[in-house]
N, C-alpha and C positions, 0 to 999 in steps of 0.2 A: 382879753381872752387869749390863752394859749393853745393853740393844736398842737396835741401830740402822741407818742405813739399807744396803739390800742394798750389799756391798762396802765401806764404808768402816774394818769393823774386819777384813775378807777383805786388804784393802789390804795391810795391817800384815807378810802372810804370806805374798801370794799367789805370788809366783814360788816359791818353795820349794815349795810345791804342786806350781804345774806345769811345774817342773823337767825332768820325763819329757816334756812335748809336744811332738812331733815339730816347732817352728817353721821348721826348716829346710828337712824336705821338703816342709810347705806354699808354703815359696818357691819350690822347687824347679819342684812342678806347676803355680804360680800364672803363674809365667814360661812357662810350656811350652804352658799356654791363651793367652797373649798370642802366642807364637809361632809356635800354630797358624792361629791366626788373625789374623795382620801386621800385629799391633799392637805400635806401640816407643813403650811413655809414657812421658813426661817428669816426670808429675805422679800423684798417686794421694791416696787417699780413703781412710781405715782407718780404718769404721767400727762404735765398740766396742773401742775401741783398746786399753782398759786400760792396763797398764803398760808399755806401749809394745812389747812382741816384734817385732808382727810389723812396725809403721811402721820402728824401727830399722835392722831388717836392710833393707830397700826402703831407707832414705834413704843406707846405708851405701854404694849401688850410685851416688851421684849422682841419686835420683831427688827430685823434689820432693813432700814429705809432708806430709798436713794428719792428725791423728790427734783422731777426734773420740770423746767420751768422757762418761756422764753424771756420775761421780762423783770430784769433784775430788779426795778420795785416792787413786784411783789414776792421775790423771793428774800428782800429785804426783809419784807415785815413776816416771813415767812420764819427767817433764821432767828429775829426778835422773839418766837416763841420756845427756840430752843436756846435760850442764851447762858444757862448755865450748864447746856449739853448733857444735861440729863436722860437722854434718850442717843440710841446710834443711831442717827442721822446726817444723810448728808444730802444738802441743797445743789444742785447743777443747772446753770444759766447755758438751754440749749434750746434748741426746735426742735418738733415732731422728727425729723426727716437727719436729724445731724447729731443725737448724743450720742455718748459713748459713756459707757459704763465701768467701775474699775472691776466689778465681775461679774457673772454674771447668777440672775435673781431665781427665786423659785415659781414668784408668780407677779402680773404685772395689773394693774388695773387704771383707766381712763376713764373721769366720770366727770359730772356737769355737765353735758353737749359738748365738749371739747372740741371732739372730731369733728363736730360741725365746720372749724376754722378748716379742714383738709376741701379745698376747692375742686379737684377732679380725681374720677376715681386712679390713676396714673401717681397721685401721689400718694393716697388712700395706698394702697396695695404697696409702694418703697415703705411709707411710716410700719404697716404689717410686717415688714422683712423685717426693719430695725428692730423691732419687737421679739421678732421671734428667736433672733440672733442673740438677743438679751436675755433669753427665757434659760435656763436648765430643761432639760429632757423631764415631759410629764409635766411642766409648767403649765400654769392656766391665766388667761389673760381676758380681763370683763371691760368692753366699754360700751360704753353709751352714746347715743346720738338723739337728736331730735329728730322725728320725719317729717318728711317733707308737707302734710298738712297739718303740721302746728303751726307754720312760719303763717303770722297774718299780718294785716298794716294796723300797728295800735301805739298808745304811744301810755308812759310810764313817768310819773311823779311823785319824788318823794321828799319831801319837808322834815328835816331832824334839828336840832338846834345849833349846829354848829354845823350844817353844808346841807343842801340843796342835788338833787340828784336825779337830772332826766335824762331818758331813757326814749327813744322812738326807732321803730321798725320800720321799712322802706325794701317794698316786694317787687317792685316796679322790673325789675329784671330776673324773674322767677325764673329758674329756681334757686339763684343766689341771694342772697338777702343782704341789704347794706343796713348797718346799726349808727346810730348814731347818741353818740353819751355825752352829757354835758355834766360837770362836777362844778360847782360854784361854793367855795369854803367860807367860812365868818369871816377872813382876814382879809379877805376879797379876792383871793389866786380864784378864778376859772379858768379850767383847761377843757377840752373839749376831743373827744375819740372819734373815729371812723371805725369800724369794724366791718368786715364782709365776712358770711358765713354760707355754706349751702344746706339744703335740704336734700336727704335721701330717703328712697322708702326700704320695704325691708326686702325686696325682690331686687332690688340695687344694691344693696349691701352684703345679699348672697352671693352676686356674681363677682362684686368684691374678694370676698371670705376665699370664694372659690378659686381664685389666683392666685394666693398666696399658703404658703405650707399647712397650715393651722387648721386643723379639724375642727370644726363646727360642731359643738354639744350643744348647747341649746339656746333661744330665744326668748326675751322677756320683754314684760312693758311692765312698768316703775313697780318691777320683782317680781310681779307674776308671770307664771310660765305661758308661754301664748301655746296653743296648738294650731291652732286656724289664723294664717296670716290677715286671709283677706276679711276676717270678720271683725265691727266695728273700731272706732275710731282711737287709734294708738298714740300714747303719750309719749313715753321717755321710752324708748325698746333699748335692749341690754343684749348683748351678743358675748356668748360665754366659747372662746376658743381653748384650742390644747394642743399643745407641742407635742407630739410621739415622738 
């Protein structure tokens, strides 16, 4: 068994994973915040791209895509779907906290729990600079997070025919979460991931929002519009900003 770093032996597997994840109708509602709010970009930001789902389907529309990414395997299998560049696409091996873009976008979006890897809010509020600096004036910028009572101790098994795929969650140090991922393929490579991630709620994530330039339009949970924070129990919330 190999350790190594978060996602690089995930890479090997990861769409088969998540096969199930509804990419589509996140495009779907991603379009329909742009819509609400009269905005037609040209260009866009997917940031945490991985293996490119969500940049693809955007650039298939004619739009222009930067897909940024920290682990060059899975930006690997990521440019494997653009390999006859059929679409303007371009893949960037960077962190939250350190790309740089060749210009800048009209609108930027963050989804899967990504942010969840952003560990105190100190960096949380730089990655929102970086962001915002990337944005055009009037840009709009959607991400997602988990909150903080979704994270629970459980563990995740999945049997495919050619690799093996666990999965267990480790709260012991709440409100961080230690992940741990085990990939075992037919040919016998297992590698093995550590991940650490936090949870926030949405009363942490305003005072977030509120440090950083970006005007706060509105709040969701997996697409519906929330009005009432404190009222029941919230899945995936969606935080929809905007550059003036």
């Amino acid at each position: 068994m190999v350790l190594v770093n978060p996602y690089d032996g995930f890479s090997k597997v990861f769409d088969q994973v998540v096969s199930k994840v509804k990419y589509d109708q996140w495009e779907e509602w991603v379009r329909l915040v742009w819509l609400k709010h009269n905005l037609n970009p040209q260009s866009l930001l997917d940031l945490a791209c991985g293996t490119g789902n969500n940049s693809i389907r955007f650039a298939k529309s004619g739009l222009e895509v930067f897909g940024v990414d920290c682990s060059s395997l899975m930006l690997n299998e990521a440019r494997k779907k653009n390999s006859e560049r059929r679409y303007n696409l371009l893949f960037l091996e960077s962190s939250f906290l350190n790309f740089n873009l060749p210009k800048k976008v009209d609108t930027a979006i963050c989804l899967d729990f990504s942010t969840n890897y952003l560990l105190c809010a100190e960096d949380f509020v730089l990655f929102l600079s970086r962001v915002y600096d990337s944005l055009n004036h009037g840009g709009i910028f959607i991400f997602d997070f988990k909150p903080t009572k979704m994270f629970k101790k459980k563990e995740k098994h999945l049997l495919k025919d050619d690799f093996t795929y666990d999965w267990a969650c480790d709260i012991n140090n709440f409100p961080f979460v230690d992940i741990k991922i085990k990939v075992a393929l037919k040919n016998g490579e297992v590698f093995e991931e550590n991940h650490r991630e936090r949870g926030y709620t949405i009363e942490e994530m305003n005072s977030i929002v509120a440090q950083s330039k970006f005007k706060l339009l509105e709040v969701y949970d997996n697409c519906k519009l929330i009005e009432d924070y404190s009222s029941g129990e919230h899945v995936l919330i969606q935080f929809v900003l905007k550059k003036e």
